[in-house]
VEXDOFI-284715 format. One record per residue (C-alpha): residue number from 1; residue in one letter; y, x, z. Coordinates in steps of 0.001 Angstrom, whole numbers, plus 500000, padded with zeros to 6 digits. Last residue first. Example, Ala and Ser with C-alpha at 12.3 -4.5 7.8 and 13.67 -1.06 7.14 Angstrom:
2
@num->2 residu->S py->498940 px->513670 pz->507140
@num->1 residu->A py->495500 px->512300 pz->507800
This chain:
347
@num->347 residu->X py->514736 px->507865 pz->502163
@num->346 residu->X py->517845 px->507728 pz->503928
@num->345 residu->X py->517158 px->512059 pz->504563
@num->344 residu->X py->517629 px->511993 pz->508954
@num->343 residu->X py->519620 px->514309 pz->509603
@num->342 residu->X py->517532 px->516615 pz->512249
@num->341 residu->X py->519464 px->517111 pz->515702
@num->340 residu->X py->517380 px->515770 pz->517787
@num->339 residu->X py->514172 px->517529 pz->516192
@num->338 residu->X py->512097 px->515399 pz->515111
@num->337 residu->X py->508808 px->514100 pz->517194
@num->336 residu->X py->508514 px->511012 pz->514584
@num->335 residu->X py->507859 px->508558 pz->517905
@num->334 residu->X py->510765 px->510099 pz->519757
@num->333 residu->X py->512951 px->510459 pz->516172
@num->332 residu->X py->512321 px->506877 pz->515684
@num->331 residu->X py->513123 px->505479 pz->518832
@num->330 residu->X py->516132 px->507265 pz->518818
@num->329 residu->X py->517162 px->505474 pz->515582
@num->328 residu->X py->516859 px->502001 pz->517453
@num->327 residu->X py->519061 px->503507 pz->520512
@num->326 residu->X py->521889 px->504127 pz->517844
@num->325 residu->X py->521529 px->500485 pz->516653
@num->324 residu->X py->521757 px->499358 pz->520562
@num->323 residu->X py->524228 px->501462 pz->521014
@num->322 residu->X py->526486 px->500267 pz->518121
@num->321 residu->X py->525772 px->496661 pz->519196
@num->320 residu->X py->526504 px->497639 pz->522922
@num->319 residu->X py->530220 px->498573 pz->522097
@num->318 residu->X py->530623 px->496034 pz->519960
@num->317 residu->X py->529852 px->493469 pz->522542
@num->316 residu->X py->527234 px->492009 pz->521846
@num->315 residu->X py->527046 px->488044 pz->520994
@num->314 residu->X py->526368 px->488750 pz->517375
@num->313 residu->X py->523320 px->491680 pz->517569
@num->312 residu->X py->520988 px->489439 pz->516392
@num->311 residu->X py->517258 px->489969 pz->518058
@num->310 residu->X py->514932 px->492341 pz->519930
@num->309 residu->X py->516687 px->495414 pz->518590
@num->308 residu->X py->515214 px->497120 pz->515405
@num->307 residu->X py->512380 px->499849 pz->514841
@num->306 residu->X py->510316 px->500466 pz->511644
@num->305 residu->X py->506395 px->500908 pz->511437
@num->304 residu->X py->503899 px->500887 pz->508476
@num->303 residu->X py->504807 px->504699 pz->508336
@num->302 residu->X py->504073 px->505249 pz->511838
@num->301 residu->X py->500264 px->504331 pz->511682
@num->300 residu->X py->499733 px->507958 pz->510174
@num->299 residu->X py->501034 px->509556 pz->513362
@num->298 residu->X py->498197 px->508087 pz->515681
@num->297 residu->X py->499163 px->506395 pz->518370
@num->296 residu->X py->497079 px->503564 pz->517128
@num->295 residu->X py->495058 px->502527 pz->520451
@num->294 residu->X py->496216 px->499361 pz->520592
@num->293 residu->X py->497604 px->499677 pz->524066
@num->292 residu->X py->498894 px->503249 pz->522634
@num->291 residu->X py->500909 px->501704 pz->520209
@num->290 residu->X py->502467 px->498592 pz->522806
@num->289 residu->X py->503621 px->501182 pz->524769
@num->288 residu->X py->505147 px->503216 pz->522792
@num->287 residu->X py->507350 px->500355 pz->521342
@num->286 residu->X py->507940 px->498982 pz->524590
@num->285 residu->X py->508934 px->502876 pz->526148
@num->284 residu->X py->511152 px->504133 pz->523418
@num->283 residu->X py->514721 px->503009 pz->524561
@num->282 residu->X py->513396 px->504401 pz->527827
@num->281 residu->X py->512553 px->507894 pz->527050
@num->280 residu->X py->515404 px->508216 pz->524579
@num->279 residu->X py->517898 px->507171 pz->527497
@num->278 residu->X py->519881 px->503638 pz->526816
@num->277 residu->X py->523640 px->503286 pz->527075
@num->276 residu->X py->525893 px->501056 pz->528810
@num->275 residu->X py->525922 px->497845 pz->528400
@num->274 residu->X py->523584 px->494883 pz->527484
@num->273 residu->X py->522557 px->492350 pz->524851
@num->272 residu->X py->520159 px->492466 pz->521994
@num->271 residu->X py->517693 px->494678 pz->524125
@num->270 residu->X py->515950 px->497492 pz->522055
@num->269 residu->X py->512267 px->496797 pz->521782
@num->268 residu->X py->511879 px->494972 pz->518063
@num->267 residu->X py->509338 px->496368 pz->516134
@num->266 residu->X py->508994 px->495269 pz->512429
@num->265 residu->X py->506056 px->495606 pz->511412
@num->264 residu->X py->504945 px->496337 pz->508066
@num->263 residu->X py->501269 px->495404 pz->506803
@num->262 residu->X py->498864 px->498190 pz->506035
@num->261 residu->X py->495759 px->495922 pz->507477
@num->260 residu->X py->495639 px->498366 pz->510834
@num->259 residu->X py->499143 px->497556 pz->511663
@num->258 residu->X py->498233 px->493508 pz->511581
@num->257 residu->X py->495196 px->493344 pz->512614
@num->256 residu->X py->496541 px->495657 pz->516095
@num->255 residu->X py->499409 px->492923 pz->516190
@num->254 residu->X py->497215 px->490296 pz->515884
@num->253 residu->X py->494875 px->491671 pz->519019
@num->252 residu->X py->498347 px->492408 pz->520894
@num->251 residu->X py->499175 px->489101 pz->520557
@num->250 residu->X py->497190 px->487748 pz->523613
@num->249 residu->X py->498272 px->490679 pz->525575
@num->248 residu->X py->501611 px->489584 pz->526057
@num->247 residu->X py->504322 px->490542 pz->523925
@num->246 residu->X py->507727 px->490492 pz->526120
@num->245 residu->X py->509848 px->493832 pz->524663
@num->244 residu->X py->507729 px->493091 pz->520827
@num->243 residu->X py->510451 px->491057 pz->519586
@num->242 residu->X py->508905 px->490529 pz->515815
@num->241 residu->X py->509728 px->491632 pz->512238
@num->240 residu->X py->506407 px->490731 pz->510039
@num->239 residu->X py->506328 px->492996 pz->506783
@num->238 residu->X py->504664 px->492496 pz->503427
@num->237 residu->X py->504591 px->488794 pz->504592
@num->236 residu->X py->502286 px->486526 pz->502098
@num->235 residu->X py->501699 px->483213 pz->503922
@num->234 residu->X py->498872 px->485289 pz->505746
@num->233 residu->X py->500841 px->487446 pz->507241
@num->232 residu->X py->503011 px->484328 pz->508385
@num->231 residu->X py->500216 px->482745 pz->509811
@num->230 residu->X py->498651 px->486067 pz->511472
@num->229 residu->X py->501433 px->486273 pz->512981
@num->228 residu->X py->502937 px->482889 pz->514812
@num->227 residu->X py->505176 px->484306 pz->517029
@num->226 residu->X py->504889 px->483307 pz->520812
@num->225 residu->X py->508180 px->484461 pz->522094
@num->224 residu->X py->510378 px->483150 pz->519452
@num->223 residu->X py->511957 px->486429 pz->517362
@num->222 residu->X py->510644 px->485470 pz->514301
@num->221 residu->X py->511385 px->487315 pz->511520
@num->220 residu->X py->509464 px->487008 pz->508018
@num->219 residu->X py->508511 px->489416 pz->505391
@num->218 residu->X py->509088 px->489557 pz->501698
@num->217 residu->X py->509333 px->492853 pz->499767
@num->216 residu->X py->511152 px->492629 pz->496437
@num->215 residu->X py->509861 px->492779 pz->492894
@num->214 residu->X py->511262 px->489371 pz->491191
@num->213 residu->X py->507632 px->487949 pz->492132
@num->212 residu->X py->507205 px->489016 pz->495409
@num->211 residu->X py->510412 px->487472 pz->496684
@num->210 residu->X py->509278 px->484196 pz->494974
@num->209 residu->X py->506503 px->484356 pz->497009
@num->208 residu->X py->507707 px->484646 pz->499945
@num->207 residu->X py->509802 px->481578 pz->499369
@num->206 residu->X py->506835 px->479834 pz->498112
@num->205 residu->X py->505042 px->481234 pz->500993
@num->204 residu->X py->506960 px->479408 pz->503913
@num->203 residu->X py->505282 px->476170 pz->501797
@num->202 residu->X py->501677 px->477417 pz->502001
@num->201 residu->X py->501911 px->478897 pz->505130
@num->200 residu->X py->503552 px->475582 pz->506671
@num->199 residu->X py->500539 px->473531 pz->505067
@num->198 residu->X py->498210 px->475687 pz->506645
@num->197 residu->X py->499573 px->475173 pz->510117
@num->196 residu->X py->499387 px->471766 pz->509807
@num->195 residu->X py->502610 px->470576 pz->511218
@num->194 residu->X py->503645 px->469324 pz->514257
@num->193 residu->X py->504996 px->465554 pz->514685
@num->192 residu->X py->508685 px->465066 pz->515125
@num->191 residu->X py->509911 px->464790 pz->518761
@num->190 residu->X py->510377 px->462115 pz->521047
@num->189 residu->X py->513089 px->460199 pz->522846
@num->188 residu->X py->516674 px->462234 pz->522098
@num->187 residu->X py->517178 px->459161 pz->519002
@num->186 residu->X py->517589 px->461948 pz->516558
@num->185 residu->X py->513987 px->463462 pz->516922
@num->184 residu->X py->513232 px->465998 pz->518635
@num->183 residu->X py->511790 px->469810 pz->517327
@num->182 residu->X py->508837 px->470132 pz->520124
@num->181 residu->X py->505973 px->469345 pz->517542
@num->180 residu->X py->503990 px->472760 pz->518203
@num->179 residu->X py->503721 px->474323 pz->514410
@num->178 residu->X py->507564 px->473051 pz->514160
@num->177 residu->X py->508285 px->475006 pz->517632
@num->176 residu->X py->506604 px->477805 pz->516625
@num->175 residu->X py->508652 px->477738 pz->513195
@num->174 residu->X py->511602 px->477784 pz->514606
@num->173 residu->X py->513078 px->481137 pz->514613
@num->172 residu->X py->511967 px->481943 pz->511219
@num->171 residu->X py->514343 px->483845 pz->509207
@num->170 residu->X py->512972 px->485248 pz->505682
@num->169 residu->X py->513959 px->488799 pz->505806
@num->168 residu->X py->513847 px->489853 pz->501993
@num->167 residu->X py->513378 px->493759 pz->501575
@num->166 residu->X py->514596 px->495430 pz->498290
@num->165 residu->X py->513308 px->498687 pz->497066
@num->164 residu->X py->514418 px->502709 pz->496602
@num->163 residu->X py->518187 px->502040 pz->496527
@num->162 residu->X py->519837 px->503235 pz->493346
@num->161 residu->X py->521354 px->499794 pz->492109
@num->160 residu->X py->523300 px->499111 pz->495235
@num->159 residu->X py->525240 px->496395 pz->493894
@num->158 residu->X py->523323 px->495635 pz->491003
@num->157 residu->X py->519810 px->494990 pz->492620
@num->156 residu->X py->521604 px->493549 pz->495508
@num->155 residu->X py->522844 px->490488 pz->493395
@num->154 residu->X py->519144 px->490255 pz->491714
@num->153 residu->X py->517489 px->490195 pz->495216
@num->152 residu->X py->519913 px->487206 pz->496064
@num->151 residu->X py->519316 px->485350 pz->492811
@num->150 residu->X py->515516 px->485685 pz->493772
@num->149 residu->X py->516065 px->484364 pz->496973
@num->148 residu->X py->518060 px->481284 pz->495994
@num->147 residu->X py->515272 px->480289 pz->493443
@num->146 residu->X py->513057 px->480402 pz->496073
@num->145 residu->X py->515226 px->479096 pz->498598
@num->144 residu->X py->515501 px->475812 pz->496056
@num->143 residu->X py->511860 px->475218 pz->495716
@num->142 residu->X py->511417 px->475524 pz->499458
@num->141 residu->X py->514126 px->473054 pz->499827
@num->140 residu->X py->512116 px->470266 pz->497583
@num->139 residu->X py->508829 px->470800 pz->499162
@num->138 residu->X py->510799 px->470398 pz->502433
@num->137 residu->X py->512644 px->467019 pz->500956
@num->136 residu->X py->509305 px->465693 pz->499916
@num->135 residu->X py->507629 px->466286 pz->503576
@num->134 residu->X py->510657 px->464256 pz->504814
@num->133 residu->X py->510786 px->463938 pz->508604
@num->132 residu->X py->511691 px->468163 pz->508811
@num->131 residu->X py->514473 px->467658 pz->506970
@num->130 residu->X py->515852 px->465893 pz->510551
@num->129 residu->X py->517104 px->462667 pz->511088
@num->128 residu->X py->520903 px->461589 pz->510971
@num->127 residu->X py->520530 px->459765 pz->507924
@num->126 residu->X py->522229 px->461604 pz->505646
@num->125 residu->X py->519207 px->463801 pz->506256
@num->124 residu->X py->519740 px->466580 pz->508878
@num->123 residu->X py->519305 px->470491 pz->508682
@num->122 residu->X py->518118 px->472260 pz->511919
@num->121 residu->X py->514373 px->471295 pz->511796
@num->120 residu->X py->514178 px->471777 pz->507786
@num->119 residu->X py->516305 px->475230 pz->507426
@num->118 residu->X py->514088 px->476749 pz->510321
@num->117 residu->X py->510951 px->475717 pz->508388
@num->116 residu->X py->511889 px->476569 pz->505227
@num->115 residu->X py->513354 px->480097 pz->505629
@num->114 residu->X py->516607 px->481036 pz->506739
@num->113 residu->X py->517894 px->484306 pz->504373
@num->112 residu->X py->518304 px->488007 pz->504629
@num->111 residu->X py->519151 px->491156 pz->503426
@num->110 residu->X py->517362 px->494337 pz->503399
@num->109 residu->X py->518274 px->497272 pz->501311
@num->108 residu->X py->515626 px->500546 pz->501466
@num->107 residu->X py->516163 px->504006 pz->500757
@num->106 residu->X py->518606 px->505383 pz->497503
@num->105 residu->X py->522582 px->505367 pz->498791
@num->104 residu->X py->524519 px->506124 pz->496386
@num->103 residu->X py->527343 px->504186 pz->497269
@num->102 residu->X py->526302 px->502332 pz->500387
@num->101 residu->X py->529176 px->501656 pz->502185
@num->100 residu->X py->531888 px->499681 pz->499231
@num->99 residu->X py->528349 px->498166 pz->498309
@num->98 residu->X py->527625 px->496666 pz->501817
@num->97 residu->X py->531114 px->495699 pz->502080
@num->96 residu->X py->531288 px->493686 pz->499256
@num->95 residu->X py->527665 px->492115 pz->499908
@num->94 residu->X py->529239 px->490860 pz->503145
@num->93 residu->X py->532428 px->489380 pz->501032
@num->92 residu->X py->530686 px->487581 pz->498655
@num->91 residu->X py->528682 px->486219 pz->502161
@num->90 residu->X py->531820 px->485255 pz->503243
@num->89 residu->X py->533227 px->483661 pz->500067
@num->88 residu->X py->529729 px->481698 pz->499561
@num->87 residu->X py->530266 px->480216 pz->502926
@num->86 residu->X py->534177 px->479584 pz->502489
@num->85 residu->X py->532585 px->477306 pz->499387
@num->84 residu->X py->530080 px->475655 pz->501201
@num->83 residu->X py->532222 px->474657 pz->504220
@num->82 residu->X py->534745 px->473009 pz->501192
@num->81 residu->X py->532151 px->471134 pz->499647
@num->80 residu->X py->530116 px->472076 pz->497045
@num->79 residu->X py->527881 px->468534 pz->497029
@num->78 residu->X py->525004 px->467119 pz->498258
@num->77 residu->X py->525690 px->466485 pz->501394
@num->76 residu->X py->523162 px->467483 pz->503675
@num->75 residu->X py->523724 px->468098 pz->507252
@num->74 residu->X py->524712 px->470676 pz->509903
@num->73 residu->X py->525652 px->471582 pz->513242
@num->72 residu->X py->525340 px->468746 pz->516122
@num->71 residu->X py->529038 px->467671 pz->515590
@num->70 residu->X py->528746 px->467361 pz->512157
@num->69 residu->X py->529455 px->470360 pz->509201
@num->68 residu->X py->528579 px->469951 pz->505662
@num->67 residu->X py->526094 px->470858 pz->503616
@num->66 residu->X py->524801 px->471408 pz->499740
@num->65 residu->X py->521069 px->470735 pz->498827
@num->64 residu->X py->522318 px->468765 pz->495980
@num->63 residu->X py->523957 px->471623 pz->494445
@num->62 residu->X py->520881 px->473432 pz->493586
@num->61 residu->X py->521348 px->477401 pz->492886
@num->60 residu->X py->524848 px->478076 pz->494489
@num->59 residu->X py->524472 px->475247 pz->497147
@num->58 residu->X py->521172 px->476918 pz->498237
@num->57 residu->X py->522878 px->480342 pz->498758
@num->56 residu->X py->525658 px->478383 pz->500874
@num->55 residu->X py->523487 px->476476 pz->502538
@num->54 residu->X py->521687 px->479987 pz->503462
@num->53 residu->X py->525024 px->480790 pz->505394
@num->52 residu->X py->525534 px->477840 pz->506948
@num->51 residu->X py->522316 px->478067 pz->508666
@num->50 residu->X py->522658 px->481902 pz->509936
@num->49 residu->X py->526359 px->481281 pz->510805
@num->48 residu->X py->528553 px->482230 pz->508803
@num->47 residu->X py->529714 px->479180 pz->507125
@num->46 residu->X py->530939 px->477878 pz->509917
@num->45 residu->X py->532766 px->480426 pz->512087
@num->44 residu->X py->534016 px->483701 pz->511700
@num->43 residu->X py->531689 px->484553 pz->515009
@num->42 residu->X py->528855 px->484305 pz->512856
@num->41 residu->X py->528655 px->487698 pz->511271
@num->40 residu->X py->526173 px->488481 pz->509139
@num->39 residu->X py->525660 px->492471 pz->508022
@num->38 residu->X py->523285 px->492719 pz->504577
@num->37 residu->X py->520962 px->495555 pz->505705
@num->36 residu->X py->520466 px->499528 pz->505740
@num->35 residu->X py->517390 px->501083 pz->506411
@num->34 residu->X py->517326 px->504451 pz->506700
@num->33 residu->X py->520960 px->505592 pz->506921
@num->32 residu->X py->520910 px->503137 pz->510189
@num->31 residu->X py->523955 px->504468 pz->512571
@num->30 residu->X py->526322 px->505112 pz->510228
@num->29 residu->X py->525492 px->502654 pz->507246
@num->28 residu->X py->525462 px->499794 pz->509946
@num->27 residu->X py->528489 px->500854 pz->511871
@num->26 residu->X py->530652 px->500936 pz->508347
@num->25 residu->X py->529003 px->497477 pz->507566
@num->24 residu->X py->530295 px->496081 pz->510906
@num->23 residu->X py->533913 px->497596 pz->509721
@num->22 residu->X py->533589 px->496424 pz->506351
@num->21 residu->X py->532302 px->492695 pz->507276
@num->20 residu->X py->535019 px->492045 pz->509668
@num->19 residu->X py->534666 px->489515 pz->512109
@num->18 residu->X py->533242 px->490918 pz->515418
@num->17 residu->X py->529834 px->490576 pz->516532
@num->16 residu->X py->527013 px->491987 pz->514328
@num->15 residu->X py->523680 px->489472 pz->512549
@num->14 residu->X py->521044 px->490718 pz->510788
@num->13 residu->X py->518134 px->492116 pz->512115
@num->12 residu->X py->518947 px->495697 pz->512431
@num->11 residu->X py->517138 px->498906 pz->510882
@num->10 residu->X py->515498 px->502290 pz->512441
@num->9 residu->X py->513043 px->503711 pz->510386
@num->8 residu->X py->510015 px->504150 pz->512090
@num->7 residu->X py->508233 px->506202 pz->509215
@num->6 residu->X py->510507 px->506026 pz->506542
@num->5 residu->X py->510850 px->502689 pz->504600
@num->4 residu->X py->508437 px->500244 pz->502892
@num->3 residu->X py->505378 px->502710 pz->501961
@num->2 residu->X py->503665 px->501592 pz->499182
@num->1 residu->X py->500000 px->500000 pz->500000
């Protein structure tokens, strides 16, 4: 299986505090030359959040699947609204700054997008229910991410056109709850029946898919505390990007299938909230950990292995986000053995 990025690479999930893409995107090239990603940042307001954001991608591709704002967050309208169009401007402006950052630069991109699952228990219908009701309407929406994703993957192809590969983060917060039936309903007095795991594999890997097929890398994030893995291997995941600071034992078997099939992982042990700073020693203890519970502290295992914080950086202070970041690079060079002060080569 190709190698994804440089033995545990440092990268971030996504989002930054703070409300200017070039600075955040500044941070990101500095402290993460192996992995860069797309910055988000929410704190602008509508639009950039993670939900509003993807609207925005869908809105560009299908223009039914376009959304406005209500007082619970967000919900189809079918049209290019206002909300939609400062979404696409903000995101316009993310890619901006990743490309004003990265000139040259030739390892991995990642960006990211809401998959299916989190899009359909956060979005509502017109009326006032959930996506998640109407099986047609998720069909529907994975069609559109799909074609969303792959006009994503063709935007960072010619923005950073030297980088080694593109990596697709599909979001999926909710998709434990959705597999468990705890997203309620609109009237507050039940909740929306679960769904078959097998049918949310084969929908989440539509969107995978489509990644695959334009040439990227598709994985999935899930930072929920019982992540389902094997499912979204499965589904088609070259990578799986998981908070691995809480894992109980019960995972560790999945995340031991999961290393030793070749699949990426995504390792996140660095706090998404603190102060101060973190030693080597202990910014590398989860990660380390977790290896030589499943026996694979061997060096080889490394390469299917990158390092990020535990989840979004966007209610950090900035202080702590660059930290954290710099933390998630120390991990590396503890686990690689470098030398401290060895550059690391982006590649």
């Amino acid at each position: 299986m190709t190698a994804l990025w440089r033995p545990a690479a440092a990268t971030g999930v996504g989002s930054m505090p703070g409300s200017s893409a070039l600075e955040a995107a500044r941070v990101i090239a500095g402290e993460l030359p192996d992995l860069v990603h797309v910055v988000e940042l929410p704190q602008r307001g509508p639009g950039a959040d993670m939900i509003g954001r993807t609207g925005g991608m869908l809105a560009g591709v299908e223009i039914g699947f376009g959304l406005e704002t209500t007082s619970e967050g967000w919900r189809l309208a079918g049209s290019l609204g206002r909300q939609m169009r400062r979404a696409q401007s903000l995101l316009a402006e993310d890619l901006d700054a990743l490309e004003a950052t990265s000139e040259g630069y030739r390892g991995p991109v990642k960006c990211q997008v809401v998959g299916p699952w989190t899009m359909a228990a956060s979005v509502e219908l017109r009326s006032g229910e959930r996506m998640l009701r109407d099986p047609g309407a998720v069909d529907e929406l994975a069609d559109a991410l799909a074609h969303a994703v792959a006009t994503q993957v063709a935007d960072l192809r010619r923005r950073v056109p030297v980088a080694a590969r593109v990596l697709v983060q599909v979001d999926e917060p909710a998709l434990p709850a959705v597999l468990e039936g705890r997203i309620g309903t609109a009237s507050g007095l039940s909740t929306y029946s679960a769904v078959d795991p097998q049918r949310a594999g084969v929908v989440l890997g539509r969107v995978l898919g489509a990644a695959a097929t334009v040439g990227a890398h598709p994985g999935v994030h899930c930072c929920a505390a019982q992540p389902p893995i094997g499912m979204m291997r499965a589904a088609g995941s070259a990578f799986v990007s998981v908070d691995i600071s809480g894992v109980d034992a019960g995972l560790d078997l999945e995340l031991g299938a999961l290393l030793e099939s070749g699949t990426g992982l995504i390792a996140g042990c660095i706090p998404s909230a603190g102060s101060g700073t973190l030693s080597d020693t202990a910014a590398s203890a989860p990660l380390r950990a977790l290896l030589h519970r499943l026996g694979l502290e061997d060096p080889r295992h490394l390469q299917a292995v990158a390092v990020s914080p535990t989840c979004g950086l966007a209610a950090a202070s900035p202080a702590w986000s660059r930290a954290a970041l710099s933390a998630c690079a120390a991990v590396g060079r503890v686990l690689r053995q470098d030398d401290a002060a060895e550059v690391p080569d982006g590649g």
